[in-house]
C-alpha positions in Angstrom: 2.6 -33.9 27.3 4.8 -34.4 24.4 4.3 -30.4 23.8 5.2 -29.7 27.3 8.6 -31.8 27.3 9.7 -30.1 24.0 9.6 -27.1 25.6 11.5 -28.0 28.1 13.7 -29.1 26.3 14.4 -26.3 24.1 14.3 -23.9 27.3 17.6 -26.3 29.1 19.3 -26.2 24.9 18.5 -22.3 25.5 20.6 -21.9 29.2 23.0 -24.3 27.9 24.1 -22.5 25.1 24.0 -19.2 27.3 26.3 -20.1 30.2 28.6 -21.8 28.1 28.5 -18.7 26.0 29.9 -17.1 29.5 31.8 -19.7 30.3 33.9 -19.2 26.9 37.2 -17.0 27.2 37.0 -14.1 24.9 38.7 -13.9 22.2 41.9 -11.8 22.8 44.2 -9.6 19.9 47.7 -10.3 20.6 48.8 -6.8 18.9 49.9 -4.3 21.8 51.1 -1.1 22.0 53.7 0.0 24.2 56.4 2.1 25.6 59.5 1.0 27.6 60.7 1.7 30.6 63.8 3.3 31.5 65.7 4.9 34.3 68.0 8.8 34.6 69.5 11.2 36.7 67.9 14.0 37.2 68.5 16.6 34.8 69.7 14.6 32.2 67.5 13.4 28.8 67.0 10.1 27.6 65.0 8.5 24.4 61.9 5.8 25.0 61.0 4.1 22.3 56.8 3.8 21.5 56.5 0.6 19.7 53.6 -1.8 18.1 54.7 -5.0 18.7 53.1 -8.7 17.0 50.4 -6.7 14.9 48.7 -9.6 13.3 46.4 -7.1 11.4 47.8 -4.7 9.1 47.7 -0.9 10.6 47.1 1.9 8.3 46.2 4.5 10.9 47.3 5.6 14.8 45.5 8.1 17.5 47.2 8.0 21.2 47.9 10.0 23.9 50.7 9.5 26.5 50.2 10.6 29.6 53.5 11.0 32.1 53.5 13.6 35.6 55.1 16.9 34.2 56.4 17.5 37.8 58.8 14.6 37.1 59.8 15.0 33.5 59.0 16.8 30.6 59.2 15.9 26.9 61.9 17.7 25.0 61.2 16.1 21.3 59.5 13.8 19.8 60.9 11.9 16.2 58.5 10.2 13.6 58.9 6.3 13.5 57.6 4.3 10.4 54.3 6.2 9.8 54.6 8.2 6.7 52.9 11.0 8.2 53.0 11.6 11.5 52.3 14.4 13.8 52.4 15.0 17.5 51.6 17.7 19.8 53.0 18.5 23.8 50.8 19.7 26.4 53.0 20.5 29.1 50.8 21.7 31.9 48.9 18.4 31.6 51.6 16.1 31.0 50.0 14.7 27.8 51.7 13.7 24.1 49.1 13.4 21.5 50.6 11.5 18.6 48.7 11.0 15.3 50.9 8.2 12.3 49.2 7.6 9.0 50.7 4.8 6.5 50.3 4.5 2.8 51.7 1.0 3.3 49.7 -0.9 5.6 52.5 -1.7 8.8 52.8 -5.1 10.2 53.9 -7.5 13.3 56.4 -5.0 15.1 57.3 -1.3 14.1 57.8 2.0 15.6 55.4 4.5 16.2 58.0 7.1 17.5 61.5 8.2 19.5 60.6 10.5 22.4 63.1 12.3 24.6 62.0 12.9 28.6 64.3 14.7 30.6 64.0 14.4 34.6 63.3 17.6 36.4 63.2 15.5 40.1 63.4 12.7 41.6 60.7 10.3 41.2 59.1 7.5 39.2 57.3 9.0 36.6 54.3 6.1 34.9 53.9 6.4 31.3 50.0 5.6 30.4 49.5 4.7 27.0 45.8 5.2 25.6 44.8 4.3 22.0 42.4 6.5 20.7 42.5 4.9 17.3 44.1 2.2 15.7 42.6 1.3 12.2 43.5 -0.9 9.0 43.0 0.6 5.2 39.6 0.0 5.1 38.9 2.2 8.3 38.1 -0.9 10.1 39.1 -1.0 13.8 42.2 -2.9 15.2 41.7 -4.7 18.6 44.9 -3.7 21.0 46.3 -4.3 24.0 48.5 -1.8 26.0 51.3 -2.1 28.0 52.6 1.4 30.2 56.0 1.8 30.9 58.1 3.8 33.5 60.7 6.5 33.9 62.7 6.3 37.0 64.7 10.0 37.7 67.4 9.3 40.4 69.1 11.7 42.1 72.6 12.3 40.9 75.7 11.5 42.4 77.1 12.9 45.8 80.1 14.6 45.8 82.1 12.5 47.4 80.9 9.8 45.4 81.6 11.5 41.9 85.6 12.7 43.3 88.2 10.9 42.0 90.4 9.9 44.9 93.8 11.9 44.9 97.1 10.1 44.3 100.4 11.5 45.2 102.5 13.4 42.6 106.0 13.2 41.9 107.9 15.9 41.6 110.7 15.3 38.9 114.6 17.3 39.7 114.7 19.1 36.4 118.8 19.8 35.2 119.4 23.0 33.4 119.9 22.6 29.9 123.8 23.6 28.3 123.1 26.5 25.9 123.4 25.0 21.9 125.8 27.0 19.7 123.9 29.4 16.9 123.7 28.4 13.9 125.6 30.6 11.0 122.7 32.5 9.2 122.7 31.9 5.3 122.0 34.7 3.1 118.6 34.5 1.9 118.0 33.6 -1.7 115.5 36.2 -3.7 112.5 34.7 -6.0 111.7 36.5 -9.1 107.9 35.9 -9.1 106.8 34.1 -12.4 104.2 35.8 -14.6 100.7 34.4 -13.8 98.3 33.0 -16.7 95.2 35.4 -17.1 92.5 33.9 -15.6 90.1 32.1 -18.0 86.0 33.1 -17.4 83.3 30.7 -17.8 80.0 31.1 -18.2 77.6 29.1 -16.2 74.5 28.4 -17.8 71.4 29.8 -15.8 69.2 26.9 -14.5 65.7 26.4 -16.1 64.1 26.4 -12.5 66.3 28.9 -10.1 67.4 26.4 -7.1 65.9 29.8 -4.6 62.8 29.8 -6.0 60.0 29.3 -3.2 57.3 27.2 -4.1 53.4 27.7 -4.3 50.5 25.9 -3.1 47.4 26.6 -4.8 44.0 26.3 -4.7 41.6 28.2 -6.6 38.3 29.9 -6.2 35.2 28.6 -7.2 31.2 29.2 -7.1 28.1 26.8 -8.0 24.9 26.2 -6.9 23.3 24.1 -4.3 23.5 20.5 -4.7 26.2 20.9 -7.5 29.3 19.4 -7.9 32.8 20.8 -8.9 36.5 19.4 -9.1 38.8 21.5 -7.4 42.6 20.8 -7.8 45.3 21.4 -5.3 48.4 22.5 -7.2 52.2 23.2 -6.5 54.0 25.5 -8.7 57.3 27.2 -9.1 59.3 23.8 -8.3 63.1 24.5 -7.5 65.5 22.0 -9.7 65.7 19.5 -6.7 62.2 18.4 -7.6 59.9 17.5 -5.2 59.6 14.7 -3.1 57.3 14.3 -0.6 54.4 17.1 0.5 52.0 16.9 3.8 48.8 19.1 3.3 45.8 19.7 5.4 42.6 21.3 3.7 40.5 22.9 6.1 36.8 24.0 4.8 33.0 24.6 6.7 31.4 21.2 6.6 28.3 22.8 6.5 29.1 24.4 3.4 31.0 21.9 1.7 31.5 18.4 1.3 34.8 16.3 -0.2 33.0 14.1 -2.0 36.9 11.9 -3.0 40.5 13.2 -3.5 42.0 11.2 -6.5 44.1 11.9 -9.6 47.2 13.0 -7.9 50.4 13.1 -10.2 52.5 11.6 -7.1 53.4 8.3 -7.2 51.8 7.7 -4.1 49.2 9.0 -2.4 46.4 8.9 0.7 44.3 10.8 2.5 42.1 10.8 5.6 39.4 12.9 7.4 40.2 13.4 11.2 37.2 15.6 11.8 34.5 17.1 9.9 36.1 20.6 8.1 39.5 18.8 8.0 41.3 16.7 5.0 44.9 15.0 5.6 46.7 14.0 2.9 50.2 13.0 2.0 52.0 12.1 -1.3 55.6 10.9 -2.2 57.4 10.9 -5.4 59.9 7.8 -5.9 62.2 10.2 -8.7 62.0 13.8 -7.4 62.7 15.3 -11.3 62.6 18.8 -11.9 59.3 19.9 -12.7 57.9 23.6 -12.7 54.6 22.3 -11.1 52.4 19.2 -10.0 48.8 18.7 -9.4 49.1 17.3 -6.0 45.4 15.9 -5.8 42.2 16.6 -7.5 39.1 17.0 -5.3 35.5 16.7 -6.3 33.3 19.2 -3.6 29.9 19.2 -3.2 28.0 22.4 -2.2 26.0 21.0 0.4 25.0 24.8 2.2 22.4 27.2 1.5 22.5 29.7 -1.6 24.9 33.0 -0.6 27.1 30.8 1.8 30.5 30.9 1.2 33.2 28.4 3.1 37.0 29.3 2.8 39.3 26.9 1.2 42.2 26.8 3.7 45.6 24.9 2.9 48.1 24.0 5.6 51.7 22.5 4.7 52.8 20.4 7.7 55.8 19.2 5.1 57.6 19.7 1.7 60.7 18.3 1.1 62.7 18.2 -2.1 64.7 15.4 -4.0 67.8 15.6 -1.4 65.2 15.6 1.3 65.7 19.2 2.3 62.9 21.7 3.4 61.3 23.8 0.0 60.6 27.5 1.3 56.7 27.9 -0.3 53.6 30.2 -0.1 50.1 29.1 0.6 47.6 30.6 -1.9 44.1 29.6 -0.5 40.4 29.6 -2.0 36.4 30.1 -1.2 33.7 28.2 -2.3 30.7 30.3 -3.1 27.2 29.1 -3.6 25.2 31.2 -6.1 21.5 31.8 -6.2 19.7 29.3 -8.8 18.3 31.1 -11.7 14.1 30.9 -10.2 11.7 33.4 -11.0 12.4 36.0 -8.5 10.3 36.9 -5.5 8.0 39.6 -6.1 6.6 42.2 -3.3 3.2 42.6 -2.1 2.9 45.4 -4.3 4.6 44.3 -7.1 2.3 41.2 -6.7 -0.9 43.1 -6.4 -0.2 45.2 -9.8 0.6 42.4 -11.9 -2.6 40.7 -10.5 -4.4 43.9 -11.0 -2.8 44.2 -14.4 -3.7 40.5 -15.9 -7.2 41.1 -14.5 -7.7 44.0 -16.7 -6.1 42.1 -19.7 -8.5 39.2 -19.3 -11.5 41.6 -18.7 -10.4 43.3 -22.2 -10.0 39.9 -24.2 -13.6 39.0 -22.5 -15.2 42.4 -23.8 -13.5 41.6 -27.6 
């Protein structure tokens, strides 16, 4: 009996705990994501602002896609909010904005993600969906988030009654013809005797170290090894102009199944970070706080593993989304890109049936003769 009644017991603790389990509201992240809602005539442009509003996580890292009806509006340009690097592509047929923000300092509470300018191409009201893809803190760790959508109202301009200005009766004045003034006595002209200029005095201007045209070069070299082995791999810019460099935005892209980034350190930036969107792809982004003049920088060092079979080969690929000098100008630059090549180890080589044959035909005879001495 007593068995029986602490069973029961511990099966009515066991639906307790259960429905109140259900009954319990789920715990909700008051972080949201969101886009505001404005209204335009048609044909003319205005700015919504995309916005992360009480993020009470820190937020290192932002995927989303906005979704609006292209037969409404369209979006003309998009401008970079608070992320350090950010990036965003249009699709206009499907009426989709995929935006993509990285931060080397983690962003907080309310910030902005990005400026982006609709213009109304009919009348309508045009819903702006707002769908996170990813939203991440520093240590790659999800962030919980709500969204809100917004709206874009195109109304129809004004009539053309509405926009004329209503006409007001003009006055027209009596004019009185004017007497005729005497001429003045003309005055003879008085004649300069130009003055004897100074020669002019040349000065030479010192040719700068690092010519201010030069166009910069991103490098990465080439490099074989065998399987399983590891090499580092620096990403260098060279040929600096005297503005210095201040902030650069490179994409490696490489065969995964060649190659793996085994870390991306040592960069002589100030700062520095990098992520890994997709396999074969590496983002990273630096900034320098002093952009001084300096012929060349090592922009990261990479330590790759070659993870593929001997005679595969994977080309290093280096894309510059941004590079900016000391007055935050563009830098004209060249790419130089690499290979990775793995090598065959150094086995004992694969021999042929015949080749095989003889030398077994060949040690038979020696042994035979060593036997017979």
């Amino acid at each position: 009996m007593k068995g029986k009644a602490f069973r029961d017991i511990t099966v009515m603790l066991v639906i307790l705990m259960a429905s109140m389990a259900l009954v319990a509201p789920a715990s909700s992240s008051s972080t949201i994501v969101s886009i505001e809602s404005k209204s335009v005539t048609v044909g003319q442009s205005v700015t919504l602002q995309l916005m992360v509003e009480g993020a009470d996580e820190p937020i290192s890292s932002a995927r989303l896609v906005l979704s609006y009806d292209p037969a409404i509006c369209e979006v003309t340009s998009v401008e970079e909010g608070q992320f350090d690097f950010f990036e965003s592509t249009i699709d206009k047929e499907k009426g989709e904005l995929n935006i993509i923000g990285y931060g080397i300092e983690e962003l907080r509470e309310d910030f902005k993600i990005a400026d982006i300018a609709f213009k109304a191409k009919k009348e309508g009201v045009c819903n702006l969906g707002v769908d996170i893809l990813e939203l991440k803190n520093s240590k790659g760790n999800p962030v919980h988030a709500k969204t809100e959508s917004g709206s874009l109202i195109a109304e129809a301009p004004p009539s053309d009654e509405e926009g004329m200005p209503k006409s007001t009766p003009t006055i027209t004045p009596t004019t009185t013809p004017a007497l005729p003034s005497p001429t003045p006595p003309i005055s003879p002209t008085p004649s300069f005797t130009p003055a004897s200029s100074p020669s002019p005095i040349t000065t030479t201007t010192p040719t700068p170290l690092i010519p201010s045209t030069s166009i910069a070069v991103v490098h990465i070299g080439n490099f074989s090894l065998a399987e399983g082995k590891l090499c580092n791999a620096a990403i260098i810019i060279k040929n600096i102009g005297e503005s210095g460099i201040s902030r650069a935005d490179i994409t490696l892209e490489f065969n995964p199944s060649v190659v793996k980034i085994e870390s991306a350190r040592g960069s002589e930036f100030d700062r520095f970070a990098w992520d890994v969107p997709s396999e074969g792809k590496l983002m990273m982004f630096a900034f320098e706080n002093d952009a001084k003049a300096k012929r060349e920088i090592k922009f990261v060092e990479l330590k790759l593993r070659a993870i593929g079979r001997e005679n595969e080969s994977s080309e290093l690929g280096l894309e510059v989304g941004r590079l900016k000098d000391g007055n935050n100008q563009d830098i004209p630059f060249e790419v130089e890109n690499g290979y990775l090549w793995i090598k065959p180890s150094r086995a004992i080589p694969t021999l042929s049936v015949f080749e095989t044959i003889a030398v077994t035909a060949w040690l038979y005879f020696f042994i035979r003769l060593r036997r017979r001495k």
